[in-house]
Each structure stands twice: as C-alpha cells, then as structure tokens.
C-alpha positions in Angstrom: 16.9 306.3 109.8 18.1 307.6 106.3 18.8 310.9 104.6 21.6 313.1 105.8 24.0 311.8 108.6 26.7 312.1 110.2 29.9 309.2 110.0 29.2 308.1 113.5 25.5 308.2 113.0 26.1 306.0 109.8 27.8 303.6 111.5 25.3 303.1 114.3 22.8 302.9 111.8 24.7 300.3 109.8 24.9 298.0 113.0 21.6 298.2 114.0 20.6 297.2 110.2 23.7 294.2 110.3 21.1 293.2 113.4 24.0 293.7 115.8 22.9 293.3 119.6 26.5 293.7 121.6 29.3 295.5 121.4 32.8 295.4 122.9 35.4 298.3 123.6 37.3 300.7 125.0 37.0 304.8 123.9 39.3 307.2 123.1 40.1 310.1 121.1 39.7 309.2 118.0 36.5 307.7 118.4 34.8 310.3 120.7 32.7 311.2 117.9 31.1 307.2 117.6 31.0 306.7 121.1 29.0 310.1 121.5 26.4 308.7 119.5 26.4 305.2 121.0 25.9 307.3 124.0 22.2 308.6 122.3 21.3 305.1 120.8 18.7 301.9 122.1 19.3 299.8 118.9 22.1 297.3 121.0 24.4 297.6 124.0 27.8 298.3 124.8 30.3 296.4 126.8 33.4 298.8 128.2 36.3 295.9 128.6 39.0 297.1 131.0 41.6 296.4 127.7 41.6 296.0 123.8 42.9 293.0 123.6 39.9 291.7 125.7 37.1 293.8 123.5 38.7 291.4 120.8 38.7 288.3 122.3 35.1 289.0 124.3 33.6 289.8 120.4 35.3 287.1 119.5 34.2 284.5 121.8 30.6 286.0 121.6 30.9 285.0 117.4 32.4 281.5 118.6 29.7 280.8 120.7 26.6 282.4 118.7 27.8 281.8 115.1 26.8 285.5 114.6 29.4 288.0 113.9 31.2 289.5 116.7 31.8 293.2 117.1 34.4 295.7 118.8 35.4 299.5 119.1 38.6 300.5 119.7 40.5 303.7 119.2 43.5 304.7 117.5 47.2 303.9 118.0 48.0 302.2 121.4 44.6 301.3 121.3 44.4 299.3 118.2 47.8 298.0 118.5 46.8 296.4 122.4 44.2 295.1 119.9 46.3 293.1 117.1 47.1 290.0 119.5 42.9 289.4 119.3 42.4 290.1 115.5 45.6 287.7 114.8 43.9 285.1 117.2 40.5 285.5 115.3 42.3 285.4 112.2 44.4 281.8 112.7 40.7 280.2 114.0 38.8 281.4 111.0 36.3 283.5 113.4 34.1 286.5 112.3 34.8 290.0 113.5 34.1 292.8 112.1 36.9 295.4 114.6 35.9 299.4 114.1 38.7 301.0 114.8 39.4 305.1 114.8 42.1 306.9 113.0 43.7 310.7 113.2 41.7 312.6 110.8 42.4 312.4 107.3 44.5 315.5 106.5 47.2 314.3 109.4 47.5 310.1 108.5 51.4 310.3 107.4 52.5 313.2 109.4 53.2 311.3 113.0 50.0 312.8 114.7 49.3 311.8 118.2 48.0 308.4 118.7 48.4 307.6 114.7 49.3 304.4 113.5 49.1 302.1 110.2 46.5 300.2 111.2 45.9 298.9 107.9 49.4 298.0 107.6 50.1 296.5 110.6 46.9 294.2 110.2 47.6 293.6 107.0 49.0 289.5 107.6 46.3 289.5 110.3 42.9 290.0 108.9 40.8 289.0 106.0 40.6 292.4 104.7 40.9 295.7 105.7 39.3 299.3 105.0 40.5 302.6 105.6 37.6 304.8 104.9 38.5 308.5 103.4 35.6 309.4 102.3 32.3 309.8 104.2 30.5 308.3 100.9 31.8 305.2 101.0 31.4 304.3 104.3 27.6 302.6 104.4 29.3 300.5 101.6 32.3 299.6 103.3 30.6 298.8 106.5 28.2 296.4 104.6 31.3 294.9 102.5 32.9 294.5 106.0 29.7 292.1 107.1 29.6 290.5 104.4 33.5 289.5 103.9 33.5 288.4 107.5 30.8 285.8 107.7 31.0 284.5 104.0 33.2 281.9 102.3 36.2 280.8 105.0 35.2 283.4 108.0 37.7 286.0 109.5 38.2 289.3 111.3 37.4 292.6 109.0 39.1 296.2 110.0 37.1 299.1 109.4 39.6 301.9 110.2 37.6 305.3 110.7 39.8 308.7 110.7 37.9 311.1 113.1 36.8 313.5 110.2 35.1 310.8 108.9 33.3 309.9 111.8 32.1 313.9 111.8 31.4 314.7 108.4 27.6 314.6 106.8 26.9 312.5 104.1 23.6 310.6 102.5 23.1 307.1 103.8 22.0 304.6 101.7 22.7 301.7 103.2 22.9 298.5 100.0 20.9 295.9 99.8 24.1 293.4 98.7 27.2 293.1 98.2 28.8 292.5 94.8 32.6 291.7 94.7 34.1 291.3 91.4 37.0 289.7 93.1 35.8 287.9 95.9 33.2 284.7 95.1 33.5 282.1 97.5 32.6 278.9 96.1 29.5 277.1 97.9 28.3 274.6 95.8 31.0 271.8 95.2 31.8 269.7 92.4 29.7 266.8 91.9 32.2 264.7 89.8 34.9 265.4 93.1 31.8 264.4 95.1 31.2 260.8 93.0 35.1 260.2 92.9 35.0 260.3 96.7 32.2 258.0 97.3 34.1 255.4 94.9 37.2 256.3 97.0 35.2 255.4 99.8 33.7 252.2 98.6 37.5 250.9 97.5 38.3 251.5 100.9 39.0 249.2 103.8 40.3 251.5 106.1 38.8 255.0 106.0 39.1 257.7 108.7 37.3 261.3 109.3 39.2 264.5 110.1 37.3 266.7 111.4 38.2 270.3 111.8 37.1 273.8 112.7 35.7 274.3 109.4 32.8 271.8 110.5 31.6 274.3 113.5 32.3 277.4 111.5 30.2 276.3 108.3 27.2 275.4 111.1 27.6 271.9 109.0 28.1 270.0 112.5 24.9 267.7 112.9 25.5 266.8 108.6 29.0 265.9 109.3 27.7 263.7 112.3 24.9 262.4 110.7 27.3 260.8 107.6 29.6 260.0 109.9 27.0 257.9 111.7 25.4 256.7 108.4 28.5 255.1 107.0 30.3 253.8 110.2 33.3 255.9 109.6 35.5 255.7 112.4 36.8 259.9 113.1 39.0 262.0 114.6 38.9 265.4 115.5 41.0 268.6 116.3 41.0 270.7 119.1 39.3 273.0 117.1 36.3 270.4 116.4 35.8 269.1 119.9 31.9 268.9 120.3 31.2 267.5 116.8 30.5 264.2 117.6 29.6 263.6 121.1 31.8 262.3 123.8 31.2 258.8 124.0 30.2 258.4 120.2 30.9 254.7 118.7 32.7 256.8 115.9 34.6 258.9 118.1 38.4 258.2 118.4 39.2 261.6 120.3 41.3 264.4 119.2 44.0 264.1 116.7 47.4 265.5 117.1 50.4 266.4 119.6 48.2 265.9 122.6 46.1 263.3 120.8 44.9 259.7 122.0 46.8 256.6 121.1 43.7 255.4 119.1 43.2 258.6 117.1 47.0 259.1 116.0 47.8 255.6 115.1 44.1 255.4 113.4 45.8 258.6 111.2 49.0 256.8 110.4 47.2 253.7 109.4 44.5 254.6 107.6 44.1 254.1 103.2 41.5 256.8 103.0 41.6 260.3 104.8 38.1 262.2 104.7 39.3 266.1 105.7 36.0 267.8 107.2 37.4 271.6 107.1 40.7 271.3 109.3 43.6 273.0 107.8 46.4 270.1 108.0 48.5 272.1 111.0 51.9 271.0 112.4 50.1 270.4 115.6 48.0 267.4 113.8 50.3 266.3 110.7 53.9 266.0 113.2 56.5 264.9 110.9 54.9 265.8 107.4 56.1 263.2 105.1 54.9 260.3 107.5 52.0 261.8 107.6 48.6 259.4 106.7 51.4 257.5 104.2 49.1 255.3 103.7 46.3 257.1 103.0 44.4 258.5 99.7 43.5 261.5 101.5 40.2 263.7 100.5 40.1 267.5 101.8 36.8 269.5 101.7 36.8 272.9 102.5 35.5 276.3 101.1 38.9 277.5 101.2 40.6 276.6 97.8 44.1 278.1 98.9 44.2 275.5 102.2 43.9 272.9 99.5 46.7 271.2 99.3 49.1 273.8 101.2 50.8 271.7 103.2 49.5 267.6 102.0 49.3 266.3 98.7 45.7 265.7 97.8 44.0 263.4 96.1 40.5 264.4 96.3 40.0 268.1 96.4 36.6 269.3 97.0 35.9 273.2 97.5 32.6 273.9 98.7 30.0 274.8 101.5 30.8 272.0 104.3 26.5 271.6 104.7 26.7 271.8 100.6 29.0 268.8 100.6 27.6 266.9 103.5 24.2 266.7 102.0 25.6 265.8 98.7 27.5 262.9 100.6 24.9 262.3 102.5 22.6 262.0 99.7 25.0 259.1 97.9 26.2 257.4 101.2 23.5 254.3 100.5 25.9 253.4 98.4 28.0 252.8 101.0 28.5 249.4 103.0 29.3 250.3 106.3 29.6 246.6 107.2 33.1 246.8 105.1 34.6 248.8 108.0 33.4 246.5 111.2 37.2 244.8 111.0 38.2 248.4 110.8 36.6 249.9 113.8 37.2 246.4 116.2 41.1 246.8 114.9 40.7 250.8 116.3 38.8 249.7 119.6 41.8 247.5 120.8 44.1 250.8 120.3 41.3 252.4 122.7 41.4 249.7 125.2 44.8 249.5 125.2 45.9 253.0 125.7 42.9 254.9 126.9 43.4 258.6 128.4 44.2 258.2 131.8 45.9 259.5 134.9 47.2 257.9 138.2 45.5 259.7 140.6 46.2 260.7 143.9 45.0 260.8 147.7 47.6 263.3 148.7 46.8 265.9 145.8 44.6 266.9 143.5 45.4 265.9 139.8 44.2 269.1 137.1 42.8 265.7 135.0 40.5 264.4 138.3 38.7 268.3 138.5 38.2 268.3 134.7 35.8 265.1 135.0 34.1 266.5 138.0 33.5 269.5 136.0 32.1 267.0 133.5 30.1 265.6 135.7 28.7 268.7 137.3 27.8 270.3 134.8 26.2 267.8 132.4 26.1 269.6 129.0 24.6 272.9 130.8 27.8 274.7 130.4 30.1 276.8 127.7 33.4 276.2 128.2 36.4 278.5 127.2 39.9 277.7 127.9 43.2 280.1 128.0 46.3 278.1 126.7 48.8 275.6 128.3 48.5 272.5 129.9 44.9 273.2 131.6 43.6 273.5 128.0 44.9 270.4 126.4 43.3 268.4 129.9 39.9 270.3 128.9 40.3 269.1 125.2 41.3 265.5 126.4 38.9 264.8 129.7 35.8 267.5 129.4 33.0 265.2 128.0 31.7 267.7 125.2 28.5 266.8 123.4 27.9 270.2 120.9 29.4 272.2 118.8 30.1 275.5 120.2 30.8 274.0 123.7 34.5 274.8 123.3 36.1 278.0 122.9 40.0 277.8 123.1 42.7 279.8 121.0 44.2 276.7 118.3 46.0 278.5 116.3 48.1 281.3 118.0 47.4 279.9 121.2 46.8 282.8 123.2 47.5 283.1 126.5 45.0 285.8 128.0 42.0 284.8 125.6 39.8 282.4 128.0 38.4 285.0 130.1 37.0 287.7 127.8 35.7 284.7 125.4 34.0 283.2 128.1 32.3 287.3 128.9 31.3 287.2 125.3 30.2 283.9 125.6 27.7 284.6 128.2 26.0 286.7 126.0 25.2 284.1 123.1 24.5 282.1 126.1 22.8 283.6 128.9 20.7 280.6 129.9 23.7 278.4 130.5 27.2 278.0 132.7 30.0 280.3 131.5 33.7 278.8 132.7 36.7 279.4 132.1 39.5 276.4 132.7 42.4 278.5 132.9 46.1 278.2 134.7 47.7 280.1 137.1 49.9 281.9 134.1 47.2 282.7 132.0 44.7 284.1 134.2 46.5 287.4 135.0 47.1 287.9 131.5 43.3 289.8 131.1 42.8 289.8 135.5 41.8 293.5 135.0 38.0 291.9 133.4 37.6 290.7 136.8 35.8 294.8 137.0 33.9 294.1 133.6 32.2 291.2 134.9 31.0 293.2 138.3 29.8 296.2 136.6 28.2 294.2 134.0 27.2 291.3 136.3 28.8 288.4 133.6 28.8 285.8 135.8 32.3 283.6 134.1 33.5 281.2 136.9 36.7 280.9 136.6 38.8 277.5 137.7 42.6 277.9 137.8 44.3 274.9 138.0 47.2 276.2 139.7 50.6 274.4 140.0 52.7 277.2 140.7 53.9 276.7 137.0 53.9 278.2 133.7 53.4 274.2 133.1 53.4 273.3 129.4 56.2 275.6 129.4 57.9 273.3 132.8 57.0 270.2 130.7 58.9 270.5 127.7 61.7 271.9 129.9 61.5 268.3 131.6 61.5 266.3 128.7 64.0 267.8 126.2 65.7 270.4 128.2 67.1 268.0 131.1 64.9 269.7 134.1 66.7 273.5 133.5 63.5 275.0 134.5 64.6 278.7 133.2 62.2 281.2 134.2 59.0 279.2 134.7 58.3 279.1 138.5 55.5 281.1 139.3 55.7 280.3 143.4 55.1 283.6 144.1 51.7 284.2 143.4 48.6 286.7 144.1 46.0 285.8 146.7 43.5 285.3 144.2 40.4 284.8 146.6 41.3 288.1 147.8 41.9 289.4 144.3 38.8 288.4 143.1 37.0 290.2 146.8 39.0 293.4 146.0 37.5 293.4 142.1 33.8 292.9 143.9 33.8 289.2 143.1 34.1 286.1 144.6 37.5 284.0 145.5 37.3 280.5 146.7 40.7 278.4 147.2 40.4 274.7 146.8 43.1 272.1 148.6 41.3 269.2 149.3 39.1 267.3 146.4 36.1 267.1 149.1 35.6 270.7 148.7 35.5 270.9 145.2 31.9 270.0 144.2 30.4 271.9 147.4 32.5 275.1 145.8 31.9 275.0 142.3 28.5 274.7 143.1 28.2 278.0 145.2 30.2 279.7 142.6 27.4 278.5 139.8 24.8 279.4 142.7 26.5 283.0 143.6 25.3 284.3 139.5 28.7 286.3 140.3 32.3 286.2 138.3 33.8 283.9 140.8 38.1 282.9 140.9 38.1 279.3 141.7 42.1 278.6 143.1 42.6 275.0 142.9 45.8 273.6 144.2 46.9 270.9 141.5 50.2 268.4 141.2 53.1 270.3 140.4 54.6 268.2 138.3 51.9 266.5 136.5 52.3 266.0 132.6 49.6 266.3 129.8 50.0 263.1 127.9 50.4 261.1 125.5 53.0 263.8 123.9 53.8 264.0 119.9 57.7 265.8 120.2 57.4 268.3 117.7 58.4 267.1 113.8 58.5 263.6 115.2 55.8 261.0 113.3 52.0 260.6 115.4 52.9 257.4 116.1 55.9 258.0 118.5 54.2 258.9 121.3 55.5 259.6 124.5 53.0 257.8 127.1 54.2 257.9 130.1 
C-alpha cells in the first residue's frame, strides 16, 4: 500500500514492510487510533499481555530467542511508564526492540493532559534512541531509522513515541529504501593490524583464556567463536549472558565466569597472561575487585562497541568490529597458532575442575532446587528454550542446566529483573513453536507478572512454569546469612498462594511437587497437557547457590561451602 495514509495506517504498513510477524501490548487512549487499524489488518498478529511491563519483556524475549527484532504497543502515561522496567532490561542486555508508544496529541504535550508523560525524557538513560514524531511526514522515516538503529552496530531498545494527532493525520507514504545517519556508523570491519597484534599476542602466550560474552549471541557470531575456540585449544569462560556458546561438556569449556562462577573458571581468570574478550562488557558481576582483576593478563577486547572499550579494564588490544567479522579474520590466521603450547595449560585448569567441581549434597528427605535442574536437563535433552526470572533459581539454571545453543537461555543479566521469565518465555514460544518453553522461576518472582497466566490461555502459549519454591525470597535470605548474621528482615514468603489452584482459576494447570519420584511423571504431563502449566516444587529452605564471589572481593576468594 502507498499513496495517501493515515499515521496509524503508516505504521501498520511500515511493520508489515520491517517483515514483522508478532506483536505485544496493551491499548489505550492514546493509541485507539493504531489499534483500530491493527483491528482491520492480516499482515501479523497481535498478543494483548495482561500488563506493559510483560508486552516488553514477551517482545523482548521473542528478539532473544529469534535474533529478529522484537516489537510492542503501549499507550501513553501509566502505560508507558508500567513499560520502562522492560525497555531498561532490554537496554542493559543489548536486545533489539523497537517499543511504539502513544502520546497526547501534539497541541497538549507540556500542558499536564491526561495520561501525558515525557516519555522521551524518562527513557532517555534507558534506550538507544528515541523519537517523538510531530509531524506526520516524518514518520515512515523515523519508523525505518527506529529498525535500523535497533538491530545494527551494539543492539538496543528504540522508542517511537506517537502523539494521537499523529496517529490520525494523512500524509504520503514513502517508505525509504535505507537508512543514512551522518552520526551514527557502526564500525563492522575491524582493524587488521589489531587483528595481527593479537595473533602474535597469542602465539607469546602460555597461558591464554576466552571471555565470552553476550555480544557473541547478539552478533549471531556463536558457531565462529566456537569454532576458533576449538581450532586453537583455547581454554574459555563464559558469562551468564553467553551460556550456550560452547556446549556443556566442551573440552574448552570452563563454565561461567563471575560471582556465581566455577572454581575452574575464576581462578583460570586470575591466572591467566592473555585475556581474549568475545563481546562481554567487563561487569562488576565478572571483574569482582577491579584492580585484581586478570593482573596477570594482557587482555584483548573485541567488540563493535568502541565506548565499552576500555570503560572499566585497561586494554591492551582493542579491536572494534563485527564479532563474525573478527572471528573469521582470526579464524583465517589461527594456523599460525600451536595449540599444543597450551596442553600444560588446559591439564593445569582440569585439576581446578576435578578439584572443585559444581556440586551439591543432596538429600533423601528433600528436594534440592540443584537435583530438579539436572532432571530438567535430562528430560528435556536440548528440545527446550529456557527463560529464567532472577534469584537463586536463575544462578542454579546458569550453573547445572546442560545448555548446548545459543539462544537456549533467556535470563535478565544486567538489571536483573524480577518478573521477566515468564513473558520472555510467551515470546519465546513464538520464535520457537516447535520446541519446550519453561520458565525456572522462584516462588518471589513468579507473582511478579502471575496475571499472564490469562495471556497464555486465551492465546494457548503453552510456557511450563517450575517454581522452585523455598518459602524464600532466597538470594535475598542468602546474603542475609552470610554477611548480615541471619537477620532475615523481610524475606519470608511462608505465606503463600495455592498455586495449583491459581493456575486452575487462570484456566491452566497447577501441579505441586513434594517428593522427587513425582517429578519426571509431572513434568512430563505438563509438556504432554500443550497448556501453560504452574509446576510448585517444594525445595530446601535453606540451600545456598555456591561457590559465592562477596561483592568487590577478588574471583579467587570464593566462598565454597
């Protein structure tokens, strides 16, 4: 369609032409005008979440899972600020949204009108960029700026705020061809004299270590990171972010990296000469005490982000590029490499695995969160996307979950959001609909989106959901047992819902677990029913996620029991 339209036909159009197929949100006022026309269109369909926030985090966990950018529709005021806790958590993981959202008409922005707020003020620290459109014109421009700025260079959420006039007024659509940003020109093709100086770097070394972040999954540059990983024999890390990259159970693969890190991949970090950064962003969670952190090291960071370049570590080797772009470059100069050099390297590593592997003492009296994780492992078998809400139940998924892909693993890193699991996992299924969609969640977390429990009936997403419930907001409980003496101040949750017959009263199903022999026979009927299902498992109160950085304390003081 082209010629003369409408704002809200524009849009529609615009979508349909970005390829778009779903859509998350929640109407209102100021958008009446868009969701008439969604109401008249076939191009994709539409998703009414129960909240905002869980439009965001559905869209988002849909981009997470696809590699596609998500999209949502919210309206104005209360309805874009119950929105800002998902932008901000797309924002710190470096996903891309594009987030439509509608505005009091132009005339009134500035005079209090009902339902108006600065949205593009408030979003502001929170997005990559942001648009408030005031003039029917410019809007098949700005949508396809909006696209384009989301998914390019280092990904992130884009705000299109629409004033209701806007979305009324007629206007000739041309919708561009491209984009062209004076200011804006990510850089893609890296240095090849940074590229040569890190293969030397390499060669010197005798003790080399990958870090592998976020950057690897969002750049789609997983198998090339694997694959020079692999071809050199470099011994790796990754962060919670990265999980998936190289396979559980990869010669190569130390585990994740951090304050819930193994033994073998934090002291591998402290005592390594040469640090190869793979797109992670150096975060207190990983680094601990920054000036002991990889001392030892010469420490390389590629990413396609120049301002995360050196931020917070010094760099010696600073290479800004595509992560595919550089992995092939490295790939294509990595016969140079001797990967015999590192054999003393790896066996010195392996004894650091053997002697403190991830493990729990488990229990015949109760179910230990740790012992469901690897039966979930087991069950599923690589058939399954995974989200995770944030706590305790999140760091056991990152530690115990035997994750094979990229893309398996959708958790909030870096705002850690309480609330997020669920509606990822309902966009998920969408990128996904030929495998499992669960969510490992706690008994905190879940009721922080419970209302999607009605979005999954009435658009039969079929998440599971496993609460490991100890009665406990429990990462909470467990710092307040090790550094605040046992004072557990406001973090008993012993009074809870029923949640089998929560999830009944939603149209669901609800199954309560006590016993571990019931477990497989349950999840199994909940992956059979093809229904949202709450699975209420009964864990150890008092159970601890371990080994434990402190916070600012060096990786290699662990707390391990």
């Amino acid at each position: 369609m082209g010629g003369v339209l409408n704002g809200s036909q524009m849009l529609i159009e615009a979508l349909h032409l970005e390829g778009v197929e779903i859509i998350f949100g929640y109407p209102g006022g100021a958008v009446l005008n868009i969701y008439d026309e969604l109401y008249k269109q076939s191009y994709f369909r539409h998703i009414l979440t129960r909240h905002e926030q869980a439009a965001i985090h559905a869209a988002d966990g849909y981009a997470r899972a696809s590699g596609k950018v998500g999209v949502a529709l919210i309206t104005s005021g209360p309805g874009f600020t119950n929105a800002v806790t998902g932008i901000a958590t797309a924002y710190m993981d470096s996903i891309p949204l594009v987030v439509i959202s509608g505005q009091v008409p132009v005339a009134q922005i500035g005079t209090d009108a009902f339902q108006e707020i600065d949205a593009v003020g408030i979003s502001r620290p929170c997005t990559k960029h942001n648009f408030l459109v005031k003039d029917i014109k410019d809007l098949p421009r700005i949508i396809k700026e909006a696209f384009y700025i989301a998914r390019s260079g280092r990904c992130g959420p884009v705000l299109i705020d629409i004033p209701k006039d806007i979305s009324a007024n007629m206007g000739e659509f041309i919708y561009p061809s491209e984009v062209n940003l004076r200011t804006y020109k990510p850089t893609y093709k890296p240095n090849q004299r940074q590229i040569k100086k890190l293969i030397e770097a390499i060669k010197l070394s005798k003790k080399p270590l990958g870090y592998i972040g976020g950057g690897a999954v969002a750049s789609n540059a997983s198998r090339l990171v694997r694959d020079f990983v692999h071809k050199i024999g470099l011994p790796s890390v990754e962060t919670l972010m990265a999980r998936g990259v190289l396979a559980a159970g990869d010669t190569y693969n130390l585990g994740m990296v951090g304050m819930h890190g193994t033994y073998a991949a934090n002291m591998a970090m402290c005592e390594c000469d040469l640090l190869l950064c793979f797109g992670a962003r150096f975060d207190d969670r990983v680094t601990g005490k920054v000036s002991e952190f990889a001392k030892n090291a010469k420490i390389a960071h590629i990413d396609i982000d120049p301002s995360s370049i050196g931020k917070i570590i010094e760099v010696d080797y600073p290479i800004v590029g595509d992560m595919s772009a550089v992995c092939e470059e490295l790939l294509d100069m990595a016969t140079q490499i001797d990967s015999s050099e590192f054999c003393q390297w790896r066996e010195h590593l392996n004894g650091y695995q053997n002697l403190h592997p991830l493990s729990y003492q488990d229990s015949i009296d109760s179910i230990k969160p740790q012992w469901v994780i690897e039966r979930l492992g087991e069950l599923l078998d690589g058939s399954a996307i995974i989200s995770t809400d944030v706590g305790q139940h999140q760091m056991w998924a990152a530690q115990f979950y035997p994750f094979s892909e990229p893309r398996e693993f959708l958790t909030s890193g870096g705002l850690g959001t309480m609330g997020f699991g669920f509606p990822a996992a309902m966009g998920a299924y969408f990128a996904n609909m030929d495998k499992h969609i669960i969510n490992i969640t706690g008994d905190g977390s879940i009721l922080m989106n419970i209302q999607e429990l009605i979005t999954c009936v009435e658009s039969k997403i079929p998440v599971v959901n496993v609460i490991l419930n100890n009665n406990y907001l429990g990462m909470v409980r467990q710092w307040q047992t090790f550094f605040y003496e046992n004072r557990f101040s406001h973090t008993d949750l012993s009074l809870q819902p029923n949640f089998v017959a929560l999830a009944e009263s939603f149209g669901g199903l609800g199954f309560r677990i006590e016993r571990k022999e019931d477990f497989i026979p349950t999840m199994q009927k909940a992956l059979d029913s093809k229904q949202v299902c709450l699975i209420d498992v009964v864990v150890d109160r008092y159970e601890s996620v371990l080994p434990m950085v402190p916070g600012g304390a060096p990786l290699d003081k662990m707390i391990l029991k």
